[in-house]
KOLDO-495336 format. One line per 5 residues: their letters; for each residue x, y, z of C-alpha. Coordinates in steps of 0.25 Angstrom, whole numbers, plus 5000, padded with zeros to 4 digits. Layout:
! residues N
A	X Y Z; ... $
This chain:
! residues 665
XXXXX	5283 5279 5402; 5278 5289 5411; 5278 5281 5426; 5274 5270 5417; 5262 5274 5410 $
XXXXX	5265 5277 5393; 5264 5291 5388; 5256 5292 5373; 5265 5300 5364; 5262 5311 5355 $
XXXXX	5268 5316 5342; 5271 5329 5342; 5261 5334 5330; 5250 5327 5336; 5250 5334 5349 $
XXXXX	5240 5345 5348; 5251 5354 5355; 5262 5354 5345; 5272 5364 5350; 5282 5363 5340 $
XXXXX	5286 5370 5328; 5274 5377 5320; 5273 5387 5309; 5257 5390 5317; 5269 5397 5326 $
XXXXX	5272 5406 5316; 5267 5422 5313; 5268 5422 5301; 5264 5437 5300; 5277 5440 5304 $
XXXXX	5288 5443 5296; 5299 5433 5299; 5309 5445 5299; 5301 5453 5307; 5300 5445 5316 $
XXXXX	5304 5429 5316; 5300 5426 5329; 5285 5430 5329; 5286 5424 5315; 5291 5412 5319 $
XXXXX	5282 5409 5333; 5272 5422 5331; 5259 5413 5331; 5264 5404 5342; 5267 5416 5351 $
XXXXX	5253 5422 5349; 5245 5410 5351; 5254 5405 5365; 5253 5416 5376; 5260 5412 5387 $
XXXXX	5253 5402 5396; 5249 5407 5411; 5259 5398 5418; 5272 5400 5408; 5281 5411 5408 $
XXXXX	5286 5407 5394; 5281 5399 5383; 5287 5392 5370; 5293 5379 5364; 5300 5374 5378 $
XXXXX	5289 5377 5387; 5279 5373 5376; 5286 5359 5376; 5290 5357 5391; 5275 5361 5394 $
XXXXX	5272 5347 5385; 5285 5340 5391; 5277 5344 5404; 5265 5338 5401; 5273 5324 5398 $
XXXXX	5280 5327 5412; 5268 5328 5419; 5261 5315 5415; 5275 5308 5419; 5272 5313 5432 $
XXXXX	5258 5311 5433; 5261 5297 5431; 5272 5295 5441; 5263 5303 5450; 5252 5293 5450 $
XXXXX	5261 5283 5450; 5267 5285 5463; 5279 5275 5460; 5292 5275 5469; 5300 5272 5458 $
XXXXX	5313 5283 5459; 5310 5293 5447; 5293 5290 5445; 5294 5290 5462; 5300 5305 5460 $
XXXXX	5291 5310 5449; 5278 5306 5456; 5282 5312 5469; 5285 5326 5463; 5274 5328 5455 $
XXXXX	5263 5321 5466; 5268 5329 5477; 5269 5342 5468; 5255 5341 5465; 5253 5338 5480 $
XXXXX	5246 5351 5482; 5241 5350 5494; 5253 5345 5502; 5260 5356 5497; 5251 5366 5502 $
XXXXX	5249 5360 5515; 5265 5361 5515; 5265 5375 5515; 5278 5380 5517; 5283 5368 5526 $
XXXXX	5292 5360 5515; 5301 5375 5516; 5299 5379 5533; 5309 5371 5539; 5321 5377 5530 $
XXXXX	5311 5392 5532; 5313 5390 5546; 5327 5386 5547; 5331 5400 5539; 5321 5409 5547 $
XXXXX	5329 5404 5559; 5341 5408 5554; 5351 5419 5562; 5363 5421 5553; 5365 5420 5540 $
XXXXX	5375 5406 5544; 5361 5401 5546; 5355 5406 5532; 5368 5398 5526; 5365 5385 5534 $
XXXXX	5351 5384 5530; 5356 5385 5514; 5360 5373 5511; 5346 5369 5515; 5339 5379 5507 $
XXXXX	5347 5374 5496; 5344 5359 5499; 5329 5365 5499; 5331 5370 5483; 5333 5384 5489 $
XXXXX	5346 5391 5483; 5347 5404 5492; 5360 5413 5489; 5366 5404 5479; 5365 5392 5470 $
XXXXX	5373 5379 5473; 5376 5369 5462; 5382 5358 5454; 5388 5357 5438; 5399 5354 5431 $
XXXXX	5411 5361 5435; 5413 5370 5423; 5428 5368 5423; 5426 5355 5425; 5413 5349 5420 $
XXXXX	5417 5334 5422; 5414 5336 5438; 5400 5343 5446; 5406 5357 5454; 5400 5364 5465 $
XXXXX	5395 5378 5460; 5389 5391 5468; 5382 5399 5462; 5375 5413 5462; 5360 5413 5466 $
XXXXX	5349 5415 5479; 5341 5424 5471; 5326 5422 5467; 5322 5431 5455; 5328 5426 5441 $
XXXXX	5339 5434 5439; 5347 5445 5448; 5342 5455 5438; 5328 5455 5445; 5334 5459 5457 $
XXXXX	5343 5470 5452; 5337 5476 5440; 5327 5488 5440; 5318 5481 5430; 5316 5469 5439 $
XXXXX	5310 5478 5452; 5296 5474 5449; 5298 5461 5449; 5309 5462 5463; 5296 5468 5470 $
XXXXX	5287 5457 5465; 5297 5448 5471; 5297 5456 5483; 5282 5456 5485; 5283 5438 5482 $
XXXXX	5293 5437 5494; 5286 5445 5503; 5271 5435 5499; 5279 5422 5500; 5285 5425 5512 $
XXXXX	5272 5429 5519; 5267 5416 5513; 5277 5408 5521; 5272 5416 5534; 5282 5427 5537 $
XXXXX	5272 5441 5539; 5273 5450 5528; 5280 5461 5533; 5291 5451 5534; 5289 5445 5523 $
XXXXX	5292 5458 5514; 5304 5461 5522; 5309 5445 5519; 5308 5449 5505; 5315 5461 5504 $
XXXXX	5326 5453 5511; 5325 5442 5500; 5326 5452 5490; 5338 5458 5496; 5346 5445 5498 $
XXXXX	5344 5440 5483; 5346 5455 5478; 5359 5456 5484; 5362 5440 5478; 5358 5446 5464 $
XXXXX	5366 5457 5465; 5377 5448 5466; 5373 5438 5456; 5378 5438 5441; 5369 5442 5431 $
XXXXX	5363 5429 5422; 5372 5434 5410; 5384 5433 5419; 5383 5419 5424; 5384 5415 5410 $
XXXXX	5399 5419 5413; 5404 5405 5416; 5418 5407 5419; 5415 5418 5428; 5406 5408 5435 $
XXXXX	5416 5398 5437; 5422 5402 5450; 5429 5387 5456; 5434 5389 5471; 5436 5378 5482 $
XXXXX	5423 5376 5491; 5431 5381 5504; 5434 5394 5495; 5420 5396 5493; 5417 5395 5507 $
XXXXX	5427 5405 5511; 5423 5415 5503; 5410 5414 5503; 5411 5410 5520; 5396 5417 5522 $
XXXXX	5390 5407 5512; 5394 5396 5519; 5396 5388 5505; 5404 5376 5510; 5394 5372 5520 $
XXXXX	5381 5374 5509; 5388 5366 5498; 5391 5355 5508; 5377 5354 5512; 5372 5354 5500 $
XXXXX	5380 5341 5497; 5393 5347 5489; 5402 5347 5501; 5412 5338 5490; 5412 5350 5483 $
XXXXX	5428 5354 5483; 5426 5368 5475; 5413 5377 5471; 5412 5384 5458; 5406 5397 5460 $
XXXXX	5398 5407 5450; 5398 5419 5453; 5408 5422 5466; 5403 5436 5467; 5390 5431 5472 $
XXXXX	5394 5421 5481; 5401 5433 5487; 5391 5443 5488; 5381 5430 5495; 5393 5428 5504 $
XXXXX	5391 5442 5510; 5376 5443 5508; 5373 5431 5517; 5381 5440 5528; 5378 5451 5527 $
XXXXX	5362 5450 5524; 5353 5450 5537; 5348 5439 5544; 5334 5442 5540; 5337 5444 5525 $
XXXXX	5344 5431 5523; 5333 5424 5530; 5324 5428 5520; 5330 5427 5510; 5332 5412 5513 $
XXXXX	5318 5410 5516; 5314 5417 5503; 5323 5408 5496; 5318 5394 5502; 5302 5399 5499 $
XXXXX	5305 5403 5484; 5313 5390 5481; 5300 5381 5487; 5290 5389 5484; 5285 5382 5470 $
XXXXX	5286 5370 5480; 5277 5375 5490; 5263 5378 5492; 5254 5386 5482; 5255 5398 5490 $
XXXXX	5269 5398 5488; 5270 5395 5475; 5260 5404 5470; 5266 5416 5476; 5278 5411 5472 $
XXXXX	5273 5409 5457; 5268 5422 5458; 5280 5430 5458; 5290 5422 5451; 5280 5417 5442 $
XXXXX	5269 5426 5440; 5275 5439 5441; 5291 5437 5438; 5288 5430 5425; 5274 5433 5423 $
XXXXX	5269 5417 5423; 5254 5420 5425; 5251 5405 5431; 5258 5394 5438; 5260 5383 5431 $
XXXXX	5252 5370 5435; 5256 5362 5445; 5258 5349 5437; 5269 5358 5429; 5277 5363 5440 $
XXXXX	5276 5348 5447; 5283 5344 5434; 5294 5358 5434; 5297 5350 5448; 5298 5336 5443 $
XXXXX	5306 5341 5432; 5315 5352 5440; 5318 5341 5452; 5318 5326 5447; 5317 5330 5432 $
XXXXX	5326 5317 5425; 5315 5309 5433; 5303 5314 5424; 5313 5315 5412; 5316 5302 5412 $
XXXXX	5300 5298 5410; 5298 5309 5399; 5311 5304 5390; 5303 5291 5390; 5291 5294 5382 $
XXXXX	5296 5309 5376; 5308 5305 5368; 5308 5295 5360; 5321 5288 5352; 5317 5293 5340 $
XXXXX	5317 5308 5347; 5329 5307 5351; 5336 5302 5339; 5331 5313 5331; 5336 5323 5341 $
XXXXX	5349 5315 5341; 5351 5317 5325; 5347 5332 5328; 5358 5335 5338; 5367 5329 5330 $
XXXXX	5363 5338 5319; 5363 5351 5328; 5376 5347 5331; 5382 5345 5318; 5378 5360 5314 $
XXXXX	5385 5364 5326; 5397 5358 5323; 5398 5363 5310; 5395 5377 5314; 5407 5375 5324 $
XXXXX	5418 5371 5311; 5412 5381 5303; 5414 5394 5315; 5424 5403 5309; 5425 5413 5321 $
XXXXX	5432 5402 5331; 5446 5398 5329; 5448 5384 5326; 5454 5380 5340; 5442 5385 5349 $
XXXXX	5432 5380 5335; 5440 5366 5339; 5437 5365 5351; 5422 5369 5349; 5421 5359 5341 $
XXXXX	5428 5348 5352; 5417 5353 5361; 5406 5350 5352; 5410 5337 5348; 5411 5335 5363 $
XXXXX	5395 5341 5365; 5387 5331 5372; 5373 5330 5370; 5360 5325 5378; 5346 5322 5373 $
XXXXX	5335 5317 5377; 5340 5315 5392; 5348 5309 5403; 5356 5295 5400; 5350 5292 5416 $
XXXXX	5339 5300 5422; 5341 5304 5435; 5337 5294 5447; 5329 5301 5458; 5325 5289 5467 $
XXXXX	5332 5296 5479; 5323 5308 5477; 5315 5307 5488; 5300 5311 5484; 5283 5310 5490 $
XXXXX	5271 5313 5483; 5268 5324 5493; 5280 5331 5498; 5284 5340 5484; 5295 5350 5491 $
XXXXX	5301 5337 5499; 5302 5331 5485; 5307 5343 5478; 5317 5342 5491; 5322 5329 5487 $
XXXXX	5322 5330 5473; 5331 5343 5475; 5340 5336 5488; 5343 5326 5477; 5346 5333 5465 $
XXXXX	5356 5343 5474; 5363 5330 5480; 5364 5325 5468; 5371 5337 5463; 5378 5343 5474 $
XXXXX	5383 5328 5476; 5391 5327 5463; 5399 5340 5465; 5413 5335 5461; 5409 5322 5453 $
XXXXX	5409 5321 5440; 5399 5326 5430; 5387 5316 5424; 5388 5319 5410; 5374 5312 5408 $
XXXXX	5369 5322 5417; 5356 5332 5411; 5354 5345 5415; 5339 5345 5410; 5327 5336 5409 $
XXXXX	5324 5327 5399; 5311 5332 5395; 5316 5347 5396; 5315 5356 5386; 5327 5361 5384 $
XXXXX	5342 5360 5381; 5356 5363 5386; 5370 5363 5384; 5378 5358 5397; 5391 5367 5396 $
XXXXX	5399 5358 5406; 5394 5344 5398; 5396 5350 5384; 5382 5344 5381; 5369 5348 5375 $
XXXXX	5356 5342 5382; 5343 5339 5374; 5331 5335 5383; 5322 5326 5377; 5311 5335 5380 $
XXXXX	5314 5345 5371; 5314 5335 5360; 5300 5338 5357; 5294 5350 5348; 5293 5361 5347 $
XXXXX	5310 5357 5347; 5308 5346 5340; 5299 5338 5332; 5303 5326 5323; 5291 5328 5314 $
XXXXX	5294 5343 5312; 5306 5347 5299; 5321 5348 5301; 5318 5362 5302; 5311 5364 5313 $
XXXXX	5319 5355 5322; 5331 5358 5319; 5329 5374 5322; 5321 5368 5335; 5329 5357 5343 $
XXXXX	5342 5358 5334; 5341 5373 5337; 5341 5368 5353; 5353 5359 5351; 5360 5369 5343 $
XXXXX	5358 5379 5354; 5362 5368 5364; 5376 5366 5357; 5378 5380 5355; 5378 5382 5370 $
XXXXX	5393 5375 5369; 5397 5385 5363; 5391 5400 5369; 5395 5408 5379; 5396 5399 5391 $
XXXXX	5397 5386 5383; 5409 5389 5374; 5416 5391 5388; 5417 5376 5390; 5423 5366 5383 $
XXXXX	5420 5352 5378; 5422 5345 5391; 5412 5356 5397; 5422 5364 5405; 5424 5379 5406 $
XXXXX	5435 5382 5398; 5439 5391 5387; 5442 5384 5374; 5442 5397 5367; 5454 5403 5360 $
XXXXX	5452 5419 5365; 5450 5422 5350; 5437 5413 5349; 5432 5417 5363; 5432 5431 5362 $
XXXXX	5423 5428 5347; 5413 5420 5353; 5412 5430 5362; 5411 5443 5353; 5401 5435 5344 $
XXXXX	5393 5430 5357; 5392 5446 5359; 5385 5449 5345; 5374 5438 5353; 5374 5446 5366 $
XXXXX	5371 5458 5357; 5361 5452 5347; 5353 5445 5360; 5355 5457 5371; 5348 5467 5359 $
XXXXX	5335 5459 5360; 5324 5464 5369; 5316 5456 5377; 5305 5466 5380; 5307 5479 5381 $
XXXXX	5317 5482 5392; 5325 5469 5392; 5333 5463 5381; 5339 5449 5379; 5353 5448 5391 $
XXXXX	5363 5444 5379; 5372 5440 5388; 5363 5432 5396; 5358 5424 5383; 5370 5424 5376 $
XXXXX	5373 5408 5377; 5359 5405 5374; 5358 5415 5362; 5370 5409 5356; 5364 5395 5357 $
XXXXX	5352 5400 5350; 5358 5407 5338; 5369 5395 5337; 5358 5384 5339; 5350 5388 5327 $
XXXXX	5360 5390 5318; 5366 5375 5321; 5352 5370 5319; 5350 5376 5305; 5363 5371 5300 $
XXXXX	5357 5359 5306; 5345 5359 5300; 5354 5363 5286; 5363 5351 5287; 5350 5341 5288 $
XXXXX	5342 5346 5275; 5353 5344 5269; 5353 5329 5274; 5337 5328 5272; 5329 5337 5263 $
XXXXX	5322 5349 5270; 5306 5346 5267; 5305 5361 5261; 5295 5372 5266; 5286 5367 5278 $
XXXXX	5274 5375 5279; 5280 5387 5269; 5294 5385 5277; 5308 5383 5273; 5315 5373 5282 $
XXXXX	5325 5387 5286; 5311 5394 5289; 5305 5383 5300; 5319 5382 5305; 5320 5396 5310 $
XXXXX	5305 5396 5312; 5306 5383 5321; 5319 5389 5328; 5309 5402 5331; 5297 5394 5337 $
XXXXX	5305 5387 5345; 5307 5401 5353; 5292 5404 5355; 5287 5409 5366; 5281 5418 5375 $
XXXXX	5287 5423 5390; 5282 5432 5400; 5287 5446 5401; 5292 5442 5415; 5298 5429 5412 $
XXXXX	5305 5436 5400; 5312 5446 5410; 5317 5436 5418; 5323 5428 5407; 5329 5440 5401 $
XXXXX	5336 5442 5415; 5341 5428 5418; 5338 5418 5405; 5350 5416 5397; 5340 5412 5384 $
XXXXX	5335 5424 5376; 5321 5425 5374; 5313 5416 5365; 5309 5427 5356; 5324 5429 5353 $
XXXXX	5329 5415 5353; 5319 5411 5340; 5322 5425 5333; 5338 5428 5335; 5344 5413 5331 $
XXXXX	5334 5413 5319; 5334 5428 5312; 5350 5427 5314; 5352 5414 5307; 5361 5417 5294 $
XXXXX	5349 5409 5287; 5337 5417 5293; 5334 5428 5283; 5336 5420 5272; 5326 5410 5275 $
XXXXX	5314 5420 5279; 5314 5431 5269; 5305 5424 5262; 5295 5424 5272; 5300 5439 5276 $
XXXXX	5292 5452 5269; 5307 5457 5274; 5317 5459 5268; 5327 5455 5281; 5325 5452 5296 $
XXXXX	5319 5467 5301; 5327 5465 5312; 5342 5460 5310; 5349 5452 5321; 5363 5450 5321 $
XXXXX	5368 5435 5318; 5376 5433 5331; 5377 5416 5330; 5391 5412 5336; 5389 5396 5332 $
């Protein structure tokens, strides 16, 4: 039902827009070993240029932009509806007042000019740090980040954690490496605009940014690069909250956290102490005038997509436009939903689980999962390079692996949101007081093991270290990862190659530090850790030797986790998709290929894509995923079975350009 009105359904071969596996996708012209990629999605790349309002383009956007479409009719119809029922109440609300237009341009800058003018006041930085928790309450985060999960050394409770953040650009590198200097006087150039555009004259305004690039300079000097924070013992720092305070007196960090509304809190886990120190003696020793900018700037850039069009032009302008190279904003109705979806999104899930995923979906993706995870298994008995005590105890925490799909037990209730068709940034206010109260609240409790960490029409996956889980959206259920009127082949290299991935992650460079029960703890004998570690290497080394464009390779270190997943999750899935044609007969060639052929095809097209050249800077700085083009060629032309099941199709006589089989799982 979507607020009470029946949604027709489609099959997927009917819709005029299938998006799923094809062999029309395929470039044929190309020489599987010259090139398996462009073989594989060749035609598909030529005939889909990126779209005007995309930065990337490929099977998850392709699907989400249909999940969309689903999303907004739900919305459209509670909209009309008006109801004051709790969730459809909340739905409404958000999307009528986001396409209010003209209350929020006669709005202006009011919803932000009370806190604006409380921090232009200020005469010490003790003032800055009074007014903080307030930014914060307002969806600002200047200086740091405050939050709550699962302890990681004890993931039955919520912990308080700190950590490092207050910078605006993607990543620190854009504020420290050489390559990056265009882009740094860009963002200079967008400050100074947006600043004029509140009111302060313009020879100020330049010298506000300059301070704002100061302030988050010296906080990116300071921060761990993306790869480092990978480190999760080294960001495991527990000390009692009054500790904290003392030696971090300038930040005043008791007095924000209670606040804030995790005063109960009796310790704070903090990520990267070094950090914490050097903001410590910035907020002192920085002027007056420079952190007052630098306040003000942060307030404006976390409202601005909230504000009126002359703010969020000039603010897609920069970080859109010109940092990623996303030539036009993206219709209104789209980032109403990104809102709905972002702030009350179990509300909208609840609704699209209702007509988008049938029993009989999820049975098939239960027998699936149960596959996938049978493969794993007997990859685990069958490793020969880990001892059997730690290979016990891997297989002890994979017996214990939860998994999620399709979505929640119990959606969310967001009654107490309070919400008006016409007032967007009050409701985004509430929708964020609430979701912060309810986190901030439950520091200390114990952990809701029924909890998700994604929407249930997401397109997406993801392994929750601290819960040993695997968590499968519904809304990926649909092609191009899977189709239930498609061969064995095509979705087991697809959605069982997800799963696999997901179940992998238990076991990669951050997952294998936790145990069954989803704590940080080594269960490794030294032996076995030191060999995961020198054959996670030959993975930082195959992936870090890939170029991007020229100039910028692949961060091996950085995508290392995900690498790993991908080369372990296609390899389960095949074995997968092995062990089920020998319980069902395969249906032979389909359109001149072997089931072997579409299953490395299908895993290949499920990488497709096209990204700007700005968006793929920016994802080779802070994105721990390699980039598309690599994650459909590296886990296919490595496979063991590979060769063998294209030289047929190849005028060569091997791959022309060998890559080192580096799968650990």
């Amino acid at each position: 039902m979507v607020c009470g009105a029946k949604m027709k359904k489609k099959t997927y071969q009917k819709s005029k827009r299938y998006i799923g596996f094809s062999v029309k996708n395929m470039d044929l012209k190309v020489d599987p070993f010259n090139d398996f990629y462009l073989y594989s999605c060749g035609t598909w790349i030529k005939r889909h240029p990126l779209p005007r309002d995309k930065t990337r383009t490929g099977s998850f956007t392709a699907l989400t932009e249909r999940n969309y479409e689903i999303l907004k009719k739900i919305a459209v119809s509670c909209a009309a509806r008006r109801s004051s029922v709790g969730n459809l109440r909340v739905i409404g609300d958000f999307y009528n007042s986001f396409m209010d237009t003209k209350t929020v341009e006669e709005a202006g800058f009011g919803p932000v000019e009370e806190l604006m003018s409380r921090i232009k006041r200020a005469k010490s930085y003790r003032d800055i740090l009074k007014i903080m928790p307030d930014m914060m309450l307002n969806g600002a985060d200047p200086l740091f980040d405050v939050y709550s999960t699962e302890d990681s050394r004890d993931s039955s409770v919520y912990a308080l954690y700190v950590w490092q953040g207050g910078i605006s650009l993607p990543d620190r590198d854009y504020y420290l490496k050489g390559e990056f200097k265009a882009i740094r006087s860009k963002y200079l150039d967008h400050m100074t605009r947006m600043f004029a555009l509140y009111g302060i004259p313009a020879k100020d305004a330049r010298t506000h940014a300059r301070a704002v690039l100061r302030i988050e300079t010296a906080l990116a000097r300071a921060s761990r690069s993306a790869a480092d924070t990978r480190d999760e013992v080294k960001n495991y720092n527990k000390y009692e909250l009054k500790t904290v305070r003392n030696r971090y007196l300038n930040l005043e960090i008791d007095r924000l956290v209670r606040k804030l509304g995790a005063g109960n809190a009796a310790y704070v886990i903090v990520g990267q102490p070094e950090f914490l120190e050097a903001a410590n003696k910035l907020v002192k020793s920085s002027s007056i005038y420079d952190l007052i900018a630098y306040f003000e700037w942060n307030l404006l850039y976390s409202s601005a997509g909230l504000l009126h069009s002359a703010a969020v032009k000039e603010n897609f302008d920069f970080f859109g436009r010109q940092l990623l190279g996303q030539k036009a904003m993206q219709p209104r109705w789209k980032r109403a939903i990104g809102m709905i979806n972002s702030m009350v999104g179990e509300s909208i899930g609840e609704l699209y689980v209702k007509e988008n995923f049938s029993p009989a979906a999820e049975a098939r993706a239960k027998a699936l999962v149960k596959d996938i995870r049978n493969a794993f298994g007997a990859r685990l008995e069958r490793l020969e390079w880990m001892q059997p005590s730690t290979k016990k105890k891997a297989l002890e925490k994979f017996d214990a692996m939860n998994t999620k799909l399709g979505h929640p037990k119990r959606f969310r209730d967001y009654s107490r949101v309070k919400t008006a068709p016409n007032n967007l940034f009050g409701n985004f206010l509430s929708a964020y007081r609430f979701e912060l109260h309810r986190r901030m609240s439950r520091i200390g409790k114990k952990v809701d093991k029924n909890e998700w960490h994604m929407n249930a029409h997401t397109v997406n996956a993801y392994y929750d270290q601290s819960k040993n889980e695997i968590v499968l959206p519904a809304g990926i259920f649909q092609p191009p990862f899977f189709d239930p009127e498609k061969d064995d082949a095509i979705n087991y290299a697809a959605i069982g190659g997800v799963i696999g991935h997901e179940l992998t992650h238990g076991y990669d460079d951050q997952g294998s530090l936790f145990d069954k029960n989803g704590n940080l703890h080594e269960w490794w004998t030294a032996k076995d850790r030191a060999n995961f570690r020198k054959r996670a290497e030959k993975v930082v080394k195959l992936y870090g030797a890939l170029e991007i464009m020229p100039g910028t390779k692949i961060n091996g270190r950085l995508t290392l986790g995900e690498n790993i997943a991908d080369l372990g999750g296609i390899s389960i899935a095949y074995d997968a998709m092995q062990a089920s044609a020998k319980r069902r007969k395969p249906r032979g060639r389909i359109d001149g290929f072997t089931q072997e052929q579409r299953f490395f095809i299908s895993w290949a097209q499920l990488w497709k894509g096209r990204t700007s050249k700005g968006a793929a800077k920016m994802l080779a700085a802070a994105d721990p995923h390699s980039p598309a083009r690599f994650r459909g060629l590296i886990p296919t032309t490595t496979h063991p079975n590979f060769e063998r099941s294209f030289a047929e199709k190849s005028k060569l006589a091997k791959m022309k350009k060998q890559y080192e089989y580096a799968n650990l799982w």
